[in-house]
C-alpha positions in Angstrom: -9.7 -4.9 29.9 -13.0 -3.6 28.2 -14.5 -6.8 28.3 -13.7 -7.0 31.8 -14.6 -4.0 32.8 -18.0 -3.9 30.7 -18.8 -7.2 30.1 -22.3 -6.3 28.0 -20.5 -3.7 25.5 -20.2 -5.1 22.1 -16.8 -5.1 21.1 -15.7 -5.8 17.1 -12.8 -5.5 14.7 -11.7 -4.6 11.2 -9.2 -4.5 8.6 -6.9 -6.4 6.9 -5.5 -8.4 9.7 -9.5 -9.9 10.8 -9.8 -9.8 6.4 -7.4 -12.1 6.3 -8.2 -14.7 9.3 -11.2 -14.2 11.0 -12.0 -17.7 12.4 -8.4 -17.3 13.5 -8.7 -14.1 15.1 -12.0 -15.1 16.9 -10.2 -17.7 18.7 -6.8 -16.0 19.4 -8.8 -12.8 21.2 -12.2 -14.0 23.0 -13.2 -10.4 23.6 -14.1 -9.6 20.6 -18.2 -10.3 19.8 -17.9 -9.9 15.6 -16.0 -9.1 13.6 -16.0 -7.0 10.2 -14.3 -8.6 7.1 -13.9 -6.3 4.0 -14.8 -2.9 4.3 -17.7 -1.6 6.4 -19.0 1.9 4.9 -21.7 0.0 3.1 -23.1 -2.0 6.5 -22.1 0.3 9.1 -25.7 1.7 9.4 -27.4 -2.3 9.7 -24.6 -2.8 12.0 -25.2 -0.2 14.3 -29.2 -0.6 13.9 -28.8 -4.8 14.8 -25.9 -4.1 17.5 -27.8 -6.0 20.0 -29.4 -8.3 17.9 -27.2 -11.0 17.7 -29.3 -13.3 14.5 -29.9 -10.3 13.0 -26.4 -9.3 12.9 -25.0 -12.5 12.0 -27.1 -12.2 8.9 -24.9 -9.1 7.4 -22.6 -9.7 4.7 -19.2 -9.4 6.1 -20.0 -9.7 9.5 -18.4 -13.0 11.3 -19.7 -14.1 14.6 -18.6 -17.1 17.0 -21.1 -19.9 15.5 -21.2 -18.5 12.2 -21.0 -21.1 9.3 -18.5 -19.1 6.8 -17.0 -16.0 7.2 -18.1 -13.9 4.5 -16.3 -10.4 2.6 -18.3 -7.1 1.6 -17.0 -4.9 -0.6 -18.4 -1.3 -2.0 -18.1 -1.2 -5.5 -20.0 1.8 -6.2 -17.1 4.0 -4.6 -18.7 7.3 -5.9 -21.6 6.8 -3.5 -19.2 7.1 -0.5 -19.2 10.8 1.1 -15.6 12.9 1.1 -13.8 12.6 4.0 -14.7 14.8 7.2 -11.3 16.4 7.5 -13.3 19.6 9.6 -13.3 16.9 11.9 -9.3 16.7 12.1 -7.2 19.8 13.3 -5.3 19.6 10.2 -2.3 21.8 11.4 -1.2 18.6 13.3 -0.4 16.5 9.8 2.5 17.4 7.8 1.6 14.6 5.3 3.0 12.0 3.8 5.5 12.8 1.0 7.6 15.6 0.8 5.3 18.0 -0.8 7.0 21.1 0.7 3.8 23.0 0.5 1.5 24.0 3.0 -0.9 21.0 3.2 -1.3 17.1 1.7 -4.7 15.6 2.3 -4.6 11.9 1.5 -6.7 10.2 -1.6 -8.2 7.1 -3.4 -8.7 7.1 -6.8 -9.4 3.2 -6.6 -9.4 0.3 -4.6 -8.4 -3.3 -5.0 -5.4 -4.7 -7.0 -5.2 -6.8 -9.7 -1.9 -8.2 -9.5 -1.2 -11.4 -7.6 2.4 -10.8 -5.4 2.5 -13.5 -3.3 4.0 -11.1 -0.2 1.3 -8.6 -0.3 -2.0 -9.6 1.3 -4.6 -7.1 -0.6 -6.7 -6.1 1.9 -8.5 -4.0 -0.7 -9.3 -7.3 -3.0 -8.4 -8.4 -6.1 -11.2 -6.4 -8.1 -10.2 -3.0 -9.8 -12.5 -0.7 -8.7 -12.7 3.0 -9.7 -14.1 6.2 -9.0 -15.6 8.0 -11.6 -12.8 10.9 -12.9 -15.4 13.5 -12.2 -15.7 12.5 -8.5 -12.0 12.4 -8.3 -11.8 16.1 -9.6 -14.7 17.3 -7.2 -12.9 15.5 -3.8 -9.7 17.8 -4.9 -11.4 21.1 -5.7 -13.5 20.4 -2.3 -9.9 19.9 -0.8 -8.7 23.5 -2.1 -11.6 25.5 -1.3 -12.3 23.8 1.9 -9.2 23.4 3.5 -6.9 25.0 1.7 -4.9 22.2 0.4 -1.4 22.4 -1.4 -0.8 18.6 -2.2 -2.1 15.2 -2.7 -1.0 11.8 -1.6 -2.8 9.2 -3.7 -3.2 5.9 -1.5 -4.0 3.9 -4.3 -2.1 0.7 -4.7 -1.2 0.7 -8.4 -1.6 4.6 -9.5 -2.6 5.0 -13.3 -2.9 1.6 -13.8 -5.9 2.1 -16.2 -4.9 3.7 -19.4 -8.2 5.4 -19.9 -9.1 6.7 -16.6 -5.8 8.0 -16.0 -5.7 10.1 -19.8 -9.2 11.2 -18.5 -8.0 12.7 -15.1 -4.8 14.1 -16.7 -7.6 16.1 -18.9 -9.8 17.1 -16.4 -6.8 18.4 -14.3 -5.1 20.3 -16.8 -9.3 21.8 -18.6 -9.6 23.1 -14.9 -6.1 24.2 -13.8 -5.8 22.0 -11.0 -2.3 21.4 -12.0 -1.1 25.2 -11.7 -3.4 24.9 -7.6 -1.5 21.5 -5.8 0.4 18.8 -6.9 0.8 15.1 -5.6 2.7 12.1 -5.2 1.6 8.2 -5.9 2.4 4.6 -6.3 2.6 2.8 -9.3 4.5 -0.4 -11.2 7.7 0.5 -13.0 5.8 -2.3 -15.8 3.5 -1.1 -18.6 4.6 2.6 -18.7 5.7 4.5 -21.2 7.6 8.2 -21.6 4.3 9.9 -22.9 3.2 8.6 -19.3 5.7 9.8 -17.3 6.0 13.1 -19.2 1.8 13.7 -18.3 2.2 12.5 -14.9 4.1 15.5 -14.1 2.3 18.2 -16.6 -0.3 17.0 -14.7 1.1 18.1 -11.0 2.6 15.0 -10.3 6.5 15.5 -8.6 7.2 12.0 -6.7 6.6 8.3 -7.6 7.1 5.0 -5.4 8.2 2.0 -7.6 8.0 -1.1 -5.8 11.1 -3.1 -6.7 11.1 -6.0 -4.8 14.1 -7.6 -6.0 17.2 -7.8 -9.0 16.7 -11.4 -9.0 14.5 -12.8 -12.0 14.1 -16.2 -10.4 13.0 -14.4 -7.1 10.9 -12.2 -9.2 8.7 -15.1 -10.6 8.2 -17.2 -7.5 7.0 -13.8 -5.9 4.5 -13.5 -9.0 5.3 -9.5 -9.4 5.6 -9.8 -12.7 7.8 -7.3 -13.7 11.5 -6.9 -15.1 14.8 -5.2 -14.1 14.4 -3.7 -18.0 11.6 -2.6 -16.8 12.6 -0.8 -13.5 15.6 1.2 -15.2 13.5 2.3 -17.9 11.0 3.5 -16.1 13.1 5.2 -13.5 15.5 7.1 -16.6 11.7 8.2 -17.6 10.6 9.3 -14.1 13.6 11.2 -14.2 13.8 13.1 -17.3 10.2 14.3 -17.0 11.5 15.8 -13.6 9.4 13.3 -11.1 11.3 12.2 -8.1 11.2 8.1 -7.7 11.9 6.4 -4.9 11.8 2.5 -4.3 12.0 -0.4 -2.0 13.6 -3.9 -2.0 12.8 -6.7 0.3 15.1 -8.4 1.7 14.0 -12.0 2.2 11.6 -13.2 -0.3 11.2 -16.8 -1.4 14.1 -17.7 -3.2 16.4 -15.2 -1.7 20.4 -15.6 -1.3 23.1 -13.5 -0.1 24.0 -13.3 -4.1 20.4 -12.3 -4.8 19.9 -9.4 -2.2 23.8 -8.2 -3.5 22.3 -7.7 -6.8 19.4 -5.8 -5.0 21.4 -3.5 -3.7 24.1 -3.1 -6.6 20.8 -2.7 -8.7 20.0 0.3 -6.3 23.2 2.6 -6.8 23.0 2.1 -10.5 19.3 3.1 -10.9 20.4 6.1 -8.3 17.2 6.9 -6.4 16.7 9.8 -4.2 15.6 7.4 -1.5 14.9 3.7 -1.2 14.4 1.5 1.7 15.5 -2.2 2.1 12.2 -3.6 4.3 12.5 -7.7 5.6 10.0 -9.8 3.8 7.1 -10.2 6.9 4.8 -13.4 6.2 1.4 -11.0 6.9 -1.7 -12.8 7.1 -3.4 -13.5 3.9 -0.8 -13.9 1.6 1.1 -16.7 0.0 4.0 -16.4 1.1 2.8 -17.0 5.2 0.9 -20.4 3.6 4.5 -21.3 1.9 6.1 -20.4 5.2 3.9 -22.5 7.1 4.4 -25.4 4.9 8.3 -24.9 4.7 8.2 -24.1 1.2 11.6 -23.5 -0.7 13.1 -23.8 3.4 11.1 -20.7 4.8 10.5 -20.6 8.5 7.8 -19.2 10.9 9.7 -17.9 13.6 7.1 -15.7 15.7 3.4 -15.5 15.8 3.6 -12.4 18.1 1.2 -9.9 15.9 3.5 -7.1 17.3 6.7 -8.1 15.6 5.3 -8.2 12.3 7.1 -4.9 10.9 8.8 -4.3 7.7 11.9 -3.0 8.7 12.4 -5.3 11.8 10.6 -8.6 10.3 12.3 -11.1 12.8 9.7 -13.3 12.5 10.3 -15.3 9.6 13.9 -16.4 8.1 14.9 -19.2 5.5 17.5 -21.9 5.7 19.5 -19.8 2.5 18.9 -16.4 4.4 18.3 -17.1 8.2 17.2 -13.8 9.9 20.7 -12.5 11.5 21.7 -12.2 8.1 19.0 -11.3 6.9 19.2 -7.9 9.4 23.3 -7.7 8.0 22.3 -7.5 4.3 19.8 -4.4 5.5 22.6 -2.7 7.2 24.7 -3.0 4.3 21.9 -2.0 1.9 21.3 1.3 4.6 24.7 1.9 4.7 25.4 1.9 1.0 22.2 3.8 0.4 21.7 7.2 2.9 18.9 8.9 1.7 19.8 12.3 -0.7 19.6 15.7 -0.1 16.5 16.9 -1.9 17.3 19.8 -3.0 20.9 18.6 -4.1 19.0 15.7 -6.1 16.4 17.8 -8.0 19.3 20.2 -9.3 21.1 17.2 -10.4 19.2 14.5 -11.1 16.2 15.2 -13.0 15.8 17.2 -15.6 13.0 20.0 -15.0 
Protein backbone atom coordinates (compact mmCIF):
# COMPACT_ATOMS: atom_id res chain seq x y z
CA UNK A 1 0.00 0.00 0.00
CA UNK A 2 3.21 2.22 0.56
CA UNK A 3 4.47 1.38 -2.63
CA UNK A 4 1.33 2.37 -4.13
CA UNK A 5 0.74 5.17 -2.55
CA UNK A 6 4.47 6.56 -2.89
CA UNK A 7 5.88 4.80 -5.50
CA UNK A 8 9.52 6.78 -5.20
CA UNK A 9 9.99 6.03 -1.29
CA UNK A 10 12.60 3.43 -0.74
CA UNK A 11 11.23 0.64 1.11
CA UNK A 12 13.69 -2.29 2.83
CA UNK A 13 13.67 -5.07 5.28
CA UNK A 14 15.49 -6.84 8.07
CA UNK A 15 15.93 -9.64 10.35
CA UNK A 16 16.01 -13.12 10.52
CA UNK A 17 13.31 -13.96 8.18
CA UNK A 18 15.18 -11.62 4.91
CA UNK A 19 18.69 -13.34 6.90
CA UNK A 20 17.56 -16.41 6.12
CA UNK A 21 16.12 -16.07 2.32
CA UNK A 22 16.62 -12.98 0.71
CA UNK A 23 16.47 -13.87 -3.02
CA UNK A 24 13.32 -15.59 -1.83
CA UNK A 25 11.90 -12.75 -0.09
CA UNK A 26 12.69 -10.29 -3.01
CA UNK A 27 10.55 -12.26 -5.25
CA UNK A 28 7.69 -13.18 -2.87
CA UNK A 29 7.11 -9.12 -1.91
CA UNK A 30 8.07 -6.80 -5.06
CA UNK A 31 7.74 -3.68 -2.90
CA UNK A 32 10.54 -4.04 -1.21
CA UNK A 33 13.75 -2.05 -3.02
CA UNK A 34 16.73 -3.88 -0.66
CA UNK A 35 16.94 -5.60 1.65
CA UNK A 36 19.30 -5.81 4.91
CA UNK A 37 20.79 -9.28 5.78
CA UNK A 38 22.66 -9.63 9.19
CA UNK A 39 22.53 -6.89 11.37
CA UNK A 40 22.58 -3.16 10.33
CA UNK A 41 24.08 -0.97 13.23
CA UNK A 42 27.36 -1.06 11.56
CA UNK A 43 25.96 0.20 7.86
CA UNK A 44 23.00 2.02 8.86
CA UNK A 45 24.86 5.43 8.40
CA UNK A 46 26.20 4.33 4.40
CA UNK A 47 22.80 3.20 4.10
CA UNK A 48 21.06 6.17 4.87
CA UNK A 49 23.94 8.43 3.11
CA UNK A 50 23.55 6.09 -0.42
CA UNK A 51 19.54 5.78 0.02
CA UNK A 52 19.14 7.02 -3.47
CA UNK A 53 22.05 5.83 -4.87
CA UNK A 54 21.18 2.68 -6.08
CA UNK A 55 25.19 1.29 -7.28
CA UNK A 56 26.36 2.83 -4.45
CA UNK A 57 24.09 0.97 -2.25
CA UNK A 58 24.37 -2.25 -3.83
CA UNK A 59 27.99 -2.04 -2.98
CA UNK A 60 27.38 -2.36 1.08
CA UNK A 61 28.07 -5.53 2.74
CA UNK A 62 24.79 -6.95 3.64
CA UNK A 63 22.72 -5.05 1.54
CA UNK A 64 20.79 -7.33 -1.22
CA UNK A 65 19.17 -5.58 -4.18
CA UNK A 66 17.12 -7.08 -7.27
CA UNK A 67 20.13 -7.69 -9.76
CA UNK A 68 22.60 -8.29 -7.19
CA UNK A 69 25.06 -11.24 -7.83
CA UNK A 70 25.08 -12.82 -4.15
CA UNK A 71 23.42 -11.82 -1.25
CA UNK A 72 25.94 -11.03 1.28
CA UNK A 73 25.75 -11.02 5.61
CA UNK A 74 27.34 -8.26 7.98
CA UNK A 75 27.96 -8.83 11.18
CA UNK A 76 29.42 -6.33 14.17
CA UNK A 77 31.84 -8.10 15.96
CA UNK A 78 33.16 -5.35 17.94
CA UNK A 79 29.80 -5.24 20.12
CA UNK A 80 31.42 -2.77 22.68
CA UNK A 81 31.50 -0.04 20.06
CA UNK A 82 27.64 -0.18 19.84
CA UNK A 83 25.86 2.73 22.04
CA UNK A 84 23.36 1.55 25.14
CA UNK A 85 20.05 1.45 24.21
CA UNK A 86 17.93 4.85 24.15
CA UNK A 87 15.36 3.65 26.67
CA UNK A 88 14.54 7.83 27.47
CA UNK A 89 13.11 7.26 24.25
CA UNK A 90 10.49 4.58 25.51
CA UNK A 91 7.82 5.49 28.23
CA UNK A 92 9.00 2.67 30.28
CA UNK A 93 5.93 2.53 32.72
CA UNK A 94 4.24 0.76 29.74
CA UNK A 95 6.70 -2.56 29.93
CA UNK A 96 6.27 -4.93 32.70
CA UNK A 97 9.09 -7.03 31.31
CA UNK A 98 9.72 -10.21 30.51
CA UNK A 99 10.20 -12.65 33.37
CA UNK A 100 8.62 -12.51 36.58
CA UNK A 101 10.99 -10.24 38.25
CA UNK A 102 8.31 -8.93 40.69
CA UNK A 103 10.31 -5.74 41.05
CA UNK A 104 9.71 -2.51 39.78
CA UNK A 105 11.43 -2.56 36.39
CA UNK A 106 13.36 -5.30 33.86
CA UNK A 107 15.20 -3.60 31.04
CA UNK A 108 16.27 -6.23 28.48
CA UNK A 109 20.16 -7.19 27.75
CA UNK A 110 22.98 -8.85 25.47
CA UNK A 111 25.84 -10.05 26.87
CA UNK A 112 26.64 -11.79 23.44
CA UNK A 113 25.48 -12.60 20.13
CA UNK A 114 25.70 -15.63 17.87
CA UNK A 115 25.51 -19.29 18.83
CA UNK A 116 27.69 -21.94 18.50
CA UNK A 117 25.64 -24.88 18.65
CA UNK A 118 24.22 -26.36 15.44
CA UNK A 119 20.13 -27.42 16.39
CA UNK A 120 18.84 -28.18 13.29
CA UNK A 121 15.25 -26.37 14.33
CA UNK A 122 16.62 -23.14 15.29
CA UNK A 123 17.65 -20.74 12.44
CA UNK A 124 20.44 -18.37 14.36
CA UNK A 125 19.71 -15.28 13.09
CA UNK A 126 22.58 -14.03 15.28
CA UNK A 127 25.18 -16.45 13.46
CA UNK A 128 27.19 -19.11 14.29
CA UNK A 129 30.19 -16.88 15.73
CA UNK A 130 30.37 -16.38 19.59
CA UNK A 131 30.76 -12.93 20.05
CA UNK A 132 31.11 -11.09 23.43
CA UNK A 133 31.08 -7.95 25.06
CA UNK A 134 33.71 -7.06 27.08
CA UNK A 135 32.57 -7.78 31.05
CA UNK A 136 33.36 -4.15 31.81
CA UNK A 137 30.85 -2.89 29.23
CA UNK A 138 28.37 -5.41 30.49
CA UNK A 139 28.77 -3.83 34.11
CA UNK A 140 28.54 -0.17 32.84
CA UNK A 141 25.11 -0.94 30.53
CA UNK A 142 23.64 -2.14 34.11
CA UNK A 143 24.80 0.51 36.40
CA UNK A 144 23.71 3.04 33.45
CA UNK A 145 20.29 1.00 33.79
CA UNK A 146 20.05 1.76 37.74
CA UNK A 147 20.99 5.28 37.79
CA UNK A 148 19.26 6.14 34.71
CA UNK A 149 16.08 4.55 34.84
CA UNK A 150 15.83 3.16 37.93
CA UNK A 151 15.92 -0.41 37.01
CA UNK A 152 15.11 -3.44 39.42
CA UNK A 153 15.82 -6.46 37.01
CA UNK A 154 17.48 -7.77 34.03
CA UNK A 155 16.39 -10.10 31.27
CA UNK A 156 19.47 -11.40 29.45
CA UNK A 157 18.43 -12.04 25.67
CA UNK A 158 21.37 -13.94 25.04
CA UNK A 159 20.92 -17.31 23.43
CA UNK A 160 23.14 -19.55 25.49
CA UNK A 161 23.74 -17.52 28.90
CA UNK A 162 27.31 -18.26 30.60
CA UNK A 163 28.30 -20.28 28.04
CA UNK A 164 31.97 -19.12 28.32
CA UNK A 165 33.56 -20.29 31.50
CA UNK A 166 35.79 -17.24 31.73
CA UNK A 167 33.68 -14.38 30.88
CA UNK A 168 30.99 -15.53 32.99
CA UNK A 169 33.49 -16.06 36.45
CA UNK A 170 34.52 -12.52 35.32
CA UNK A 171 31.03 -10.95 35.39
CA UNK A 172 30.03 -12.98 38.52
CA UNK A 173 33.23 -10.94 40.07
CA UNK A 174 32.54 -7.67 38.78
CA UNK A 175 28.88 -8.01 40.09
CA UNK A 176 29.52 -9.11 43.41
CA UNK A 177 33.27 -6.28 43.74
CA UNK A 178 30.47 -3.63 42.93
CA UNK A 179 27.31 -4.81 44.69
CA UNK A 180 25.31 -5.01 41.82
CA UNK A 181 23.90 -8.21 43.12
CA UNK A 182 22.38 -6.58 46.52
CA UNK A 183 20.75 -3.44 43.46
CA UNK A 184 18.67 -5.92 40.66
CA UNK A 185 18.61 -9.24 39.78
CA UNK A 186 17.93 -11.11 36.40
CA UNK A 187 16.81 -13.99 34.57
CA UNK A 188 18.51 -15.91 31.38
CA UNK A 189 18.81 -18.78 29.00
CA UNK A 190 21.22 -21.25 29.04
CA UNK A 191 21.88 -25.28 28.07
CA UNK A 192 21.11 -27.71 30.95
CA UNK A 193 24.84 -29.28 29.23
CA UNK A 194 28.34 -28.35 30.60
CA UNK A 195 27.19 -26.94 33.95
CA UNK A 196 28.11 -27.70 37.05
CA UNK A 197 26.80 -26.96 40.94
CA UNK A 198 29.60 -24.31 41.63
CA UNK A 199 27.75 -22.73 38.45
CA UNK A 200 24.46 -22.82 39.52
CA UNK A 201 25.25 -21.88 43.14
CA UNK A 202 27.17 -18.31 41.56
CA UNK A 203 24.47 -17.76 39.19
CA UNK A 204 22.30 -16.89 41.99
CA UNK A 205 24.91 -15.24 44.59
CA UNK A 206 25.26 -13.35 41.66
CA UNK A 207 21.48 -12.00 41.40
CA UNK A 208 20.39 -14.53 39.18
CA UNK A 209 16.53 -16.08 40.33
CA UNK A 210 15.09 -17.77 36.92
CA UNK A 211 16.69 -19.91 34.18
CA UNK A 212 15.10 -21.21 30.77
CA UNK A 213 16.46 -24.67 29.83
CA UNK A 214 15.66 -25.60 26.46
CA UNK A 215 14.67 -29.31 26.55
CA UNK A 216 13.53 -30.11 23.33
CA UNK A 217 12.87 -33.61 23.78
CA UNK A 218 13.17 -37.16 26.20
CA UNK A 219 13.99 -39.05 23.16
CA UNK A 220 17.85 -39.65 22.53
CA UNK A 221 17.36 -40.70 18.96
CA UNK A 222 15.31 -37.41 18.42
CA UNK A 223 17.89 -35.61 20.34
CA UNK A 224 20.74 -36.52 17.74
CA UNK A 225 18.94 -36.05 14.50
CA UNK A 226 18.07 -32.48 16.04
CA UNK A 227 21.94 -32.10 16.67
CA UNK A 228 21.20 -30.41 20.31
CA UNK A 229 23.55 -32.26 21.80
CA UNK A 230 22.68 -32.72 25.04
CA UNK A 231 21.38 -35.57 27.47
CA UNK A 232 18.23 -36.35 29.72
CA UNK A 233 21.31 -36.93 32.54
CA UNK A 234 22.00 -33.85 31.69
CA UNK A 235 18.56 -31.99 32.03
CA UNK A 236 17.76 -33.53 35.63
CA UNK A 237 20.98 -32.68 36.89
CA UNK A 238 21.03 -29.60 36.03
CA UNK A 239 17.49 -28.78 36.98
CA UNK A 240 18.05 -30.65 40.89
CA UNK A 241 21.14 -27.95 40.74
CA UNK A 242 18.94 -24.95 39.57
CA UNK A 243 16.90 -25.83 42.27
CA UNK A 244 18.97 -26.28 45.28
CA UNK A 245 20.79 -22.99 44.67
CA UNK A 246 17.18 -21.48 44.91
CA UNK A 247 16.88 -20.43 40.89
CA UNK A 248 13.54 -21.00 39.39
CA UNK A 249 13.85 -23.17 35.94
CA UNK A 250 11.51 -23.46 33.52
CA UNK A 251 11.66 -25.35 30.13
CA UNK A 252 10.13 -26.17 26.79
CA UNK A 253 9.65 -29.34 24.66
CA UNK A 254 8.69 -29.36 21.06
CA UNK A 255 6.40 -31.34 19.93
CA UNK A 256 7.20 -32.53 16.47
CA UNK A 257 10.79 -32.74 15.76
CA UNK A 258 12.39 -35.06 13.23
CA UNK A 259 12.03 -38.38 14.44
CA UNK A 260 9.14 -37.75 16.60
CA UNK A 261 6.33 -40.46 17.74
CA UNK A 262 3.45 -40.51 19.87
CA UNK A 263 5.91 -42.76 22.23
CA UNK A 264 8.60 -40.13 21.94
CA UNK A 265 6.44 -36.87 22.89
CA UNK A 266 4.89 -39.31 25.95
CA UNK A 267 8.24 -39.54 27.28
CA UNK A 268 8.50 -35.69 26.83
CA UNK A 269 5.93 -35.08 28.88
CA UNK A 270 6.39 -37.97 31.60
CA UNK A 271 10.06 -36.41 31.56
CA UNK A 272 8.28 -33.05 32.52
CA UNK A 273 6.41 -34.07 35.79
CA UNK A 274 9.40 -35.93 37.03
CA UNK A 275 11.88 -32.97 36.57
CA UNK A 276 8.76 -30.82 38.21
CA UNK A 277 9.28 -27.35 36.73
CA UNK A 278 7.51 -24.23 37.82
CA UNK A 279 6.43 -23.73 34.23
CA UNK A 280 7.18 -25.34 30.84
CA UNK A 281 5.52 -24.99 27.61
CA UNK A 282 5.04 -27.75 24.89
CA UNK A 283 5.64 -25.39 21.42
CA UNK A 284 4.92 -27.42 17.74
CA UNK A 285 8.21 -27.81 15.85
CA UNK A 286 7.68 -24.71 12.96
CA UNK A 287 10.13 -25.36 9.83
CA UNK A 288 11.43 -21.33 10.09
CA UNK A 289 13.41 -20.23 7.40
CA UNK A 290 17.06 -20.95 7.63
CA UNK A 291 17.22 -23.95 9.34
CA UNK A 292 17.61 -27.56 8.66
CA UNK A 293 14.89 -28.90 9.49
CA UNK A 294 12.58 -26.62 6.72
CA UNK A 295 15.45 -28.06 4.01
CA UNK A 296 14.66 -31.77 5.42
CA UNK A 297 11.02 -30.84 5.23
CA UNK A 298 11.19 -29.72 1.86
CA UNK A 299 12.99 -32.79 0.75
CA UNK A 300 10.56 -35.17 2.80
CA UNK A 301 13.27 -36.25 4.97
CA UNK A 302 12.44 -38.95 7.68
CA UNK A 303 8.40 -38.36 6.21
CA UNK A 304 8.19 -34.57 7.21
CA UNK A 305 5.74 -32.48 5.32
CA UNK A 306 5.40 -28.67 4.22
CA UNK A 307 1.93 -27.94 4.82
CA UNK A 308 1.76 -24.03 4.53
CA UNK A 309 3.93 -21.40 3.22
CA UNK A 310 1.63 -18.61 4.64
CA UNK A 311 4.44 -16.52 6.80
CA UNK A 312 1.59 -15.77 9.24
CA UNK A 313 1.02 -19.29 10.48
CA UNK A 314 4.45 -19.88 11.38
CA UNK A 315 3.91 -19.80 15.35
CA UNK A 316 5.22 -21.98 17.95
CA UNK A 317 2.35 -22.90 19.78
CA UNK A 318 -0.05 -23.14 16.73
CA UNK A 319 2.70 -24.57 14.04
CA UNK A 320 0.08 -26.06 11.60
CA UNK A 321 2.21 -25.79 8.97
CA UNK A 322 4.31 -28.69 8.93
CA UNK A 323 3.31 -32.39 10.12
CA UNK A 324 5.08 -35.86 9.49
CA UNK A 325 3.60 -39.17 8.32
CA UNK A 326 4.59 -40.64 12.27
CA UNK A 327 3.06 -37.39 13.83
CA UNK A 328 0.58 -35.70 11.36
CA UNK A 329 -0.51 -32.25 12.77
CA UNK A 330 -4.03 -33.11 14.36
CA UNK A 331 -2.08 -35.12 16.59
CA UNK A 332 0.32 -33.32 16.77
CA UNK A 333 -2.13 -30.38 18.46
CA UNK A 334 -3.69 -33.57 20.82
CA UNK A 335 -0.24 -34.40 22.28
CA UNK A 336 0.03 -30.38 23.26
CA UNK A 337 -3.28 -30.46 24.92
CA UNK A 338 -2.37 -33.42 26.87
CA UNK A 339 1.12 -31.98 27.60
CA UNK A 340 -1.02 -28.48 28.78
CA UNK A 341 -3.29 -30.38 30.58
CA UNK A 342 -0.92 -32.42 32.53
CA UNK A 343 1.27 -29.45 33.04
CA UNK A 344 -0.73 -26.05 34.43
CA UNK A 345 1.74 -23.63 35.18
CA UNK A 346 2.53 -23.28 39.34
CA UNK A 347 1.75 -20.88 41.68
CA UNK A 348 4.91 -18.92 42.25
CA UNK A 349 4.90 -18.22 45.40
CA UNK A 350 3.60 -21.86 46.47
CA UNK A 351 6.75 -23.18 44.32
CA UNK A 352 9.50 -21.07 45.81
CA UNK A 353 8.38 -22.13 49.46
CA UNK A 354 8.46 -25.63 48.29
CA UNK A 355 10.58 -26.28 45.71
CA UNK A 356 13.80 -24.70 46.00
CA UNK A 357 15.81 -24.47 48.56
CA UNK A 358 16.77 -20.63 49.44
Amino acid sequence: KIKSALPNIKICAGGPHVSAMPVETMEEFPAFDFLVCGEAEGTIIQILDSLYDDKALRKIKGVFMRGSLLPTWNYVYDLDSLPFPAWEEFKLEKYGGLYPHRSFRELPMLGQRGCPYKCNFCMRASGDDLRMRSVDSVIGEIEHNIESFGCTSIAFLDETFAVNRKWTKELFEKIKKRGIDKKISYGCSTRVSHKTDELFKNLRDSGCYYIFFGLESADDEVMKITGKAITIDNMKQSVKWCKKSGIIPVGAFIIGLPGDTDKSVYKAIDLGSELDLWSITFPIAVPFPGTEMRRMAVAKELGLKILSNDWDQYGKQEGGVMESLDLPFSRRKELQDIAYTRHPKKNLDHYIKTRLSM
